[in-house]
VMD Tcl script that builds the backbone (N, CA, C; Angstrom):
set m [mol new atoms 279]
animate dup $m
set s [atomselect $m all]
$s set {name element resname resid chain x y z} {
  {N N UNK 1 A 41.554 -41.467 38.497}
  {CA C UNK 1 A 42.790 -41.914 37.870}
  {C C UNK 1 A 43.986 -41.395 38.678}
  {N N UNK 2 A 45.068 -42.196 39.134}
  {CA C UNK 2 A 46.040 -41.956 39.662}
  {C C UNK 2 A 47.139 -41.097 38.606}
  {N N UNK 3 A 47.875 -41.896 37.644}
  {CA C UNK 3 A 48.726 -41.354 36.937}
  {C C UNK 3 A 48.510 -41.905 35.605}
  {N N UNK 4 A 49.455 -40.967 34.942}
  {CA C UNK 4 A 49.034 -40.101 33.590}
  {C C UNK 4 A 49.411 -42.160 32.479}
  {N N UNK 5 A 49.940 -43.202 33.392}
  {CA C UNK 5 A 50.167 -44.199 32.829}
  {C C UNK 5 A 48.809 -44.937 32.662}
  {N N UNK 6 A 47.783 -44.642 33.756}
  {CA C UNK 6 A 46.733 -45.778 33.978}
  {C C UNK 6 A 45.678 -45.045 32.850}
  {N N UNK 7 A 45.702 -43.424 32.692}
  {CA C UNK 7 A 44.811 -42.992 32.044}
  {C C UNK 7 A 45.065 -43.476 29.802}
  {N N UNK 8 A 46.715 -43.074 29.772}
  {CA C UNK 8 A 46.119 -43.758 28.391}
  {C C UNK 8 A 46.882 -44.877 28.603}
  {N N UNK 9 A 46.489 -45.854 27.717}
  {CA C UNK 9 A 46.980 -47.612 27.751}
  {C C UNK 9 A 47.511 -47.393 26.193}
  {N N UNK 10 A 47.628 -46.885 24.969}
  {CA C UNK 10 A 48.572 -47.213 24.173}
  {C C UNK 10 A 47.988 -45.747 23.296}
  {N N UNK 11 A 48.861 -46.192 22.156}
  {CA C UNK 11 A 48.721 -45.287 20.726}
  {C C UNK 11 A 48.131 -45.712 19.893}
  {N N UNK 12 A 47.176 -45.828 18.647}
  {CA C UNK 12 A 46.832 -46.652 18.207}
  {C C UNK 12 A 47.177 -46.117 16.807}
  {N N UNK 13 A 47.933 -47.070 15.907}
  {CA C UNK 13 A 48.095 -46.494 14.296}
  {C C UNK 13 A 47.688 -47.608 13.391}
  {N N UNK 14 A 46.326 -47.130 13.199}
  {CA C UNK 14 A 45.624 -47.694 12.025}
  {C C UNK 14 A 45.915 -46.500 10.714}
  {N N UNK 15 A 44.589 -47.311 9.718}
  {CA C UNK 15 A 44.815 -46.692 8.296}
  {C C UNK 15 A 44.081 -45.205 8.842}
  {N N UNK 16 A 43.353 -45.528 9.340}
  {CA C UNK 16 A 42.417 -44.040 9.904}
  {C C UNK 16 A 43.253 -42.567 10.620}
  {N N UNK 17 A 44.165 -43.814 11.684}
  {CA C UNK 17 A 45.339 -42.869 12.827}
  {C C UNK 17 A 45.656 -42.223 11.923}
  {N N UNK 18 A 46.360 -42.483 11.188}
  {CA C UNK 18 A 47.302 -42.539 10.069}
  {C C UNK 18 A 46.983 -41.404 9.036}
  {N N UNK 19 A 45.751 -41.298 8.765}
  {CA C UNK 19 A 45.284 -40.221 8.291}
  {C C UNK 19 A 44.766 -39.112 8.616}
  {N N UNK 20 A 44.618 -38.978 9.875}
  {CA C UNK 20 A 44.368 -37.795 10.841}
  {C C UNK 20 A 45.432 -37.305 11.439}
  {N N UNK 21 A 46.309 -38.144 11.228}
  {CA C UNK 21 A 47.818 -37.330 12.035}
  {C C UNK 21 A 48.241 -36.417 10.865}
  {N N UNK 22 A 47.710 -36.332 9.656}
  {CA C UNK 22 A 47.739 -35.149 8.691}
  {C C UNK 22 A 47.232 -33.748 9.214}
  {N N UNK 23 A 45.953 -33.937 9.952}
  {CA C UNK 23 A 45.262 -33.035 10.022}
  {C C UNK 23 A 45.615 -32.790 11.740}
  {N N UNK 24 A 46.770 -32.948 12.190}
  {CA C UNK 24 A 47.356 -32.732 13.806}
  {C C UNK 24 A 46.644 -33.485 14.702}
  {N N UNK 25 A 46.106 -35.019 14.158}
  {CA C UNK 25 A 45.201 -35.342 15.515}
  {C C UNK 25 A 45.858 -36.724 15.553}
  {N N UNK 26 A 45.677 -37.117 17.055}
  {CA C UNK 26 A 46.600 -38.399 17.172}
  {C C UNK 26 A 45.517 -39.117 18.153}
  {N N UNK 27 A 44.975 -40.607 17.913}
  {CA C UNK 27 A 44.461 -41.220 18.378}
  {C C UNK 27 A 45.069 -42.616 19.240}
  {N N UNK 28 A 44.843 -42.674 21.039}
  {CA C UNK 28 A 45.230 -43.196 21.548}
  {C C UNK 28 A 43.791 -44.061 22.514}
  {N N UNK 29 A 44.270 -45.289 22.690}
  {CA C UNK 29 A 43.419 -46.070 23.281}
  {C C UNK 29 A 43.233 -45.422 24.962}
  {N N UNK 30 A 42.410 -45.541 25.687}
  {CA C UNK 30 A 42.589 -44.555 26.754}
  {C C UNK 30 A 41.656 -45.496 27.779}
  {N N UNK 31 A 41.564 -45.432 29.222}
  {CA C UNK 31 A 40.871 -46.185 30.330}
  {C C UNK 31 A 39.762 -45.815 29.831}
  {N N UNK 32 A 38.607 -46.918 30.002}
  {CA C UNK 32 A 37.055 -46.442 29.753}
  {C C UNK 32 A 36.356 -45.459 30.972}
  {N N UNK 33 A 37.360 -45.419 31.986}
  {CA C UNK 33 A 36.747 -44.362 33.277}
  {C C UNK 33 A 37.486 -42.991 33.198}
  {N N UNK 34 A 38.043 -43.194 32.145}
  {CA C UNK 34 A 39.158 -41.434 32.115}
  {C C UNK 34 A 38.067 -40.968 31.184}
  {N N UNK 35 A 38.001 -39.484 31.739}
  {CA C UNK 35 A 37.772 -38.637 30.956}
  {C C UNK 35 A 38.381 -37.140 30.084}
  {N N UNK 36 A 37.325 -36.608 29.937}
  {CA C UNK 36 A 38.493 -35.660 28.816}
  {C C UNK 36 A 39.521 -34.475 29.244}
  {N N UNK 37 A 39.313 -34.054 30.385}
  {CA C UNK 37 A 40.346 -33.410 31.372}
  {C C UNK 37 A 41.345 -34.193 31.577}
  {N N UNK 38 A 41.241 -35.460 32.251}
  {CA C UNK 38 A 42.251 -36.454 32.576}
  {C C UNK 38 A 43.136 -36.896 31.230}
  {N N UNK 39 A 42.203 -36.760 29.907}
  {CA C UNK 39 A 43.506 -37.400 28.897}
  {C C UNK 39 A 44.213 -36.439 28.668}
  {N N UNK 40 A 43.511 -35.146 28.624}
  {CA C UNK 40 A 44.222 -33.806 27.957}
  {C C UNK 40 A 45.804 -33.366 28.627}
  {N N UNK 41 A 45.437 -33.359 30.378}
  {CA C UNK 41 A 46.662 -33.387 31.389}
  {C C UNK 41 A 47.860 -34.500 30.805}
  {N N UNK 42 A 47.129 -36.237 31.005}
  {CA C UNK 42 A 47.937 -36.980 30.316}
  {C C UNK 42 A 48.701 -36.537 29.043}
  {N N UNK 43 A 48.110 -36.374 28.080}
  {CA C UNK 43 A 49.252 -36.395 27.100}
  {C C UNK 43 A 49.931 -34.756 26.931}
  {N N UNK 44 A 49.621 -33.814 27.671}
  {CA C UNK 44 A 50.640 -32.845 27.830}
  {C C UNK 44 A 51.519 -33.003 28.499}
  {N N UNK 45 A 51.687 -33.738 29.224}
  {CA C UNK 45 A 52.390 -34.394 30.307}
  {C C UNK 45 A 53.295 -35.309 30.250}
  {N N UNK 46 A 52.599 -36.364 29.434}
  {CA C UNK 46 A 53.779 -37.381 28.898}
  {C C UNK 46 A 54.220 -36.978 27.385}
  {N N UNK 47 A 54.132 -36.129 26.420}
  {CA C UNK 47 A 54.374 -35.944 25.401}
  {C C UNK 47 A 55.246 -34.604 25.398}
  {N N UNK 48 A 54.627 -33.444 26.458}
  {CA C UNK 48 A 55.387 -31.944 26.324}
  {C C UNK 48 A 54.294 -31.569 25.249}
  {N N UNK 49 A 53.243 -31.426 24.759}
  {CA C UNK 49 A 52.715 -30.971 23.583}
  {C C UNK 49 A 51.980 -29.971 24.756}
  {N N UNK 50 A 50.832 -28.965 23.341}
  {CA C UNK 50 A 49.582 -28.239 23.943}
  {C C UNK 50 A 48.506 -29.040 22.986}
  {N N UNK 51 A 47.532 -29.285 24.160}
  {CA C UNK 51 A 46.309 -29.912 23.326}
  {C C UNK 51 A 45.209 -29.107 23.173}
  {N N UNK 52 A 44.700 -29.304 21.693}
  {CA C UNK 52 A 43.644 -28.046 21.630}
  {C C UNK 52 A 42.305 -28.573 22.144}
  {N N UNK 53 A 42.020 -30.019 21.883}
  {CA C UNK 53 A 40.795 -30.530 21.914}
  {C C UNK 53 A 40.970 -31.823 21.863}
  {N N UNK 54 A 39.977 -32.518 22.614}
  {CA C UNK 54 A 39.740 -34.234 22.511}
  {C C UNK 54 A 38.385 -34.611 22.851}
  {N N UNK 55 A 38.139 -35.598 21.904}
  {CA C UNK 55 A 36.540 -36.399 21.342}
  {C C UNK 55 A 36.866 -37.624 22.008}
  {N N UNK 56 A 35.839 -38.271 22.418}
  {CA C UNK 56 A 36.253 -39.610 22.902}
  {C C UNK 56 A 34.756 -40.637 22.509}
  {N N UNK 57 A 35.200 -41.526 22.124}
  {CA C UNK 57 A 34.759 -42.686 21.507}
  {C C UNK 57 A 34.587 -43.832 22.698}
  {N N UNK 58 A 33.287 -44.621 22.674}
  {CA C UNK 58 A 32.978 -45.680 23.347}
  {C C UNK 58 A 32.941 -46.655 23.010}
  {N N UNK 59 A 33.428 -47.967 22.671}
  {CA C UNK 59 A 33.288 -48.825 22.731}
  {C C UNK 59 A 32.817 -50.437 22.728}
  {N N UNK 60 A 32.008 -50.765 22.584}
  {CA C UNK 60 A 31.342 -52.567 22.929}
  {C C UNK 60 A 31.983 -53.281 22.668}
  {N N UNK 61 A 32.933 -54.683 23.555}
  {CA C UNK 61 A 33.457 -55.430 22.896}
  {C C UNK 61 A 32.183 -56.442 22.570}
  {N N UNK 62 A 33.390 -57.075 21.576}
  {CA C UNK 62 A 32.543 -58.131 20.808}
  {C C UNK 62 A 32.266 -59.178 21.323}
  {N N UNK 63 A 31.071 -60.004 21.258}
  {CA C UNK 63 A 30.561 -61.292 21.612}
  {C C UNK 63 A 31.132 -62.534 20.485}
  {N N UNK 64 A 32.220 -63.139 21.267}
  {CA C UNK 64 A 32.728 -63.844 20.821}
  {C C UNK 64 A 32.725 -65.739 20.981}
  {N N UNK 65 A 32.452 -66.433 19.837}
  {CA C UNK 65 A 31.664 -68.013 20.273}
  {C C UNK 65 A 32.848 -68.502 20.341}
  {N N UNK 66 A 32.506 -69.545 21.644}
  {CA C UNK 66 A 33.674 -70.408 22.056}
  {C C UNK 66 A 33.444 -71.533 21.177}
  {N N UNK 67 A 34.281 -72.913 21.126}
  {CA C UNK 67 A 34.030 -74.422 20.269}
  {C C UNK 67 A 32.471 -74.668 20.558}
  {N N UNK 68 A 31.965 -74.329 21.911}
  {CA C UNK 68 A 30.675 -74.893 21.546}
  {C C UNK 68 A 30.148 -74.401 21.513}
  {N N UNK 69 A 28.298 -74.181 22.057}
  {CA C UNK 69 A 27.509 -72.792 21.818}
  {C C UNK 69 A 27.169 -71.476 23.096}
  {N N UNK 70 A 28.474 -71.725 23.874}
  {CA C UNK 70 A 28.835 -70.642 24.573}
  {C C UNK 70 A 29.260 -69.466 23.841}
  {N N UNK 71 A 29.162 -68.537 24.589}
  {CA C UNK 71 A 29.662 -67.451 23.757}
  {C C UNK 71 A 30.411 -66.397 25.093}
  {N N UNK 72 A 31.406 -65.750 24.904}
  {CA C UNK 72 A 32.322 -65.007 25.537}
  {C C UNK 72 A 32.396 -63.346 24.958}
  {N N UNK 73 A 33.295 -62.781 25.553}
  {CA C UNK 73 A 32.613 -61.581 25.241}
  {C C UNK 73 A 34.092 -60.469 25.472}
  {N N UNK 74 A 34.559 -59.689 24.448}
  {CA C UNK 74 A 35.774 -59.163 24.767}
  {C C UNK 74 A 35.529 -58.294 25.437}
  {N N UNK 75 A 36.317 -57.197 25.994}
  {CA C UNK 75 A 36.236 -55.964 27.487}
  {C C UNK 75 A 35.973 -55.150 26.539}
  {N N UNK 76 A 35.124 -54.287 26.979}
  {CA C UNK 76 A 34.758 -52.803 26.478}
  {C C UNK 76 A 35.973 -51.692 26.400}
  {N N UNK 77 A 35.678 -50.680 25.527}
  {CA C UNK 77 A 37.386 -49.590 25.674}
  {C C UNK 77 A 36.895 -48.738 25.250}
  {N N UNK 78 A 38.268 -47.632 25.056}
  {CA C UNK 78 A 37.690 -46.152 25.188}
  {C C UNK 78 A 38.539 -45.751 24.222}
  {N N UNK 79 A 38.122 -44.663 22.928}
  {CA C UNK 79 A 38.709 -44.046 21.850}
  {C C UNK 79 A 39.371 -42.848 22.106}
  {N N UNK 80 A 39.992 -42.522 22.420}
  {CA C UNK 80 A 40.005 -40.289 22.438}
  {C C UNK 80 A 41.228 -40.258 21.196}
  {N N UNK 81 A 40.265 -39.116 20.190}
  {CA C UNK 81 A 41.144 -38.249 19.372}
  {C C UNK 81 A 41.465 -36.720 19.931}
  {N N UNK 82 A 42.931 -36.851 19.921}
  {CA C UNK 82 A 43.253 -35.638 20.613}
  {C C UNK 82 A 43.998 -34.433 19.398}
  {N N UNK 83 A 43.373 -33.506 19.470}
  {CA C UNK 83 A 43.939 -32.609 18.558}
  {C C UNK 83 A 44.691 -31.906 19.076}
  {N N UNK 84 A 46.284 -31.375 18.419}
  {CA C UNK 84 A 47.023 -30.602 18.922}
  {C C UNK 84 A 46.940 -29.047 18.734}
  {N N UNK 85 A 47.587 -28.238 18.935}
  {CA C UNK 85 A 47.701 -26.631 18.892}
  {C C UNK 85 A 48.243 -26.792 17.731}
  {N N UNK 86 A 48.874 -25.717 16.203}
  {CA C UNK 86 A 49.769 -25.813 15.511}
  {C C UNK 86 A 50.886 -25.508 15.752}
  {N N UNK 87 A 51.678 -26.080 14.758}
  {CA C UNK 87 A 52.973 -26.378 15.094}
  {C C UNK 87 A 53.800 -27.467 15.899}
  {N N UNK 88 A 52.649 -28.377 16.541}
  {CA C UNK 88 A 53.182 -29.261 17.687}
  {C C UNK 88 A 52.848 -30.597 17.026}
  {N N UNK 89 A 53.433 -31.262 17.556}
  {CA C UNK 89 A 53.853 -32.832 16.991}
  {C C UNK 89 A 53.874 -33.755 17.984}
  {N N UNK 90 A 53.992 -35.103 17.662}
  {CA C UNK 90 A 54.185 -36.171 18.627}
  {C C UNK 90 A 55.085 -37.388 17.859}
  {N N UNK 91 A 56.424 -37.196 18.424}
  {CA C UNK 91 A 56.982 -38.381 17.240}
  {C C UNK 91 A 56.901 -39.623 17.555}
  {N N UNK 92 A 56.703 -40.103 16.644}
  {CA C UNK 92 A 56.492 -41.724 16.789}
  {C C UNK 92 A 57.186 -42.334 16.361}
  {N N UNK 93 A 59.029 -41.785 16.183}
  {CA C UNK 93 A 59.680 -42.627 15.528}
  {C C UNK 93 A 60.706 -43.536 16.676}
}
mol reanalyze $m
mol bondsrecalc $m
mol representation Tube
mol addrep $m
């Protein structure tokens, strides 16, 4: 991974995000070739936070049917929940 842009690709706030950012953890969509050193640098980096820990989640996209009986297939992706140190935040406003 070059830079800290290619490693995560967004934020993600579902009902789930949403409920773990209670418990200091913030879940961002991340390259399926980054790993957990590379996100940890990333988001201290682009955020200013300390990260305590990050889990990362794999992926399958879905097999999806075209009009006829082809079928297509969405890109695979990558989960990481990243937990912060206390006291530290990430605003999302």
């Amino acid at each position: 991974m070059n830079t800290i842009y290619e490693v995560i690709e967004r934020i993600q706030v579902t009902e789930k995000a949403t409920g773990l950012m209670a418990q200091n953890k913030y879940v961002f969509r991340v390259a399926p070739v980054a790993n957990k050193i590379e996100i940890k640098r990333a988001v201290e980096e682009l955020f200013k936070v300390r990260v305590s820990g990050v889990n990362t989640m794999n992926y399958t996209g879905k097999r999806k049917r075209e009009r006829s009986m082809n079928y297509g297939k969405r890109s695979d992706w990558k989960r990481a929940v990243v937990t912060l140190h206390e006291g530290e935040e990430i605003p999302l406003g």
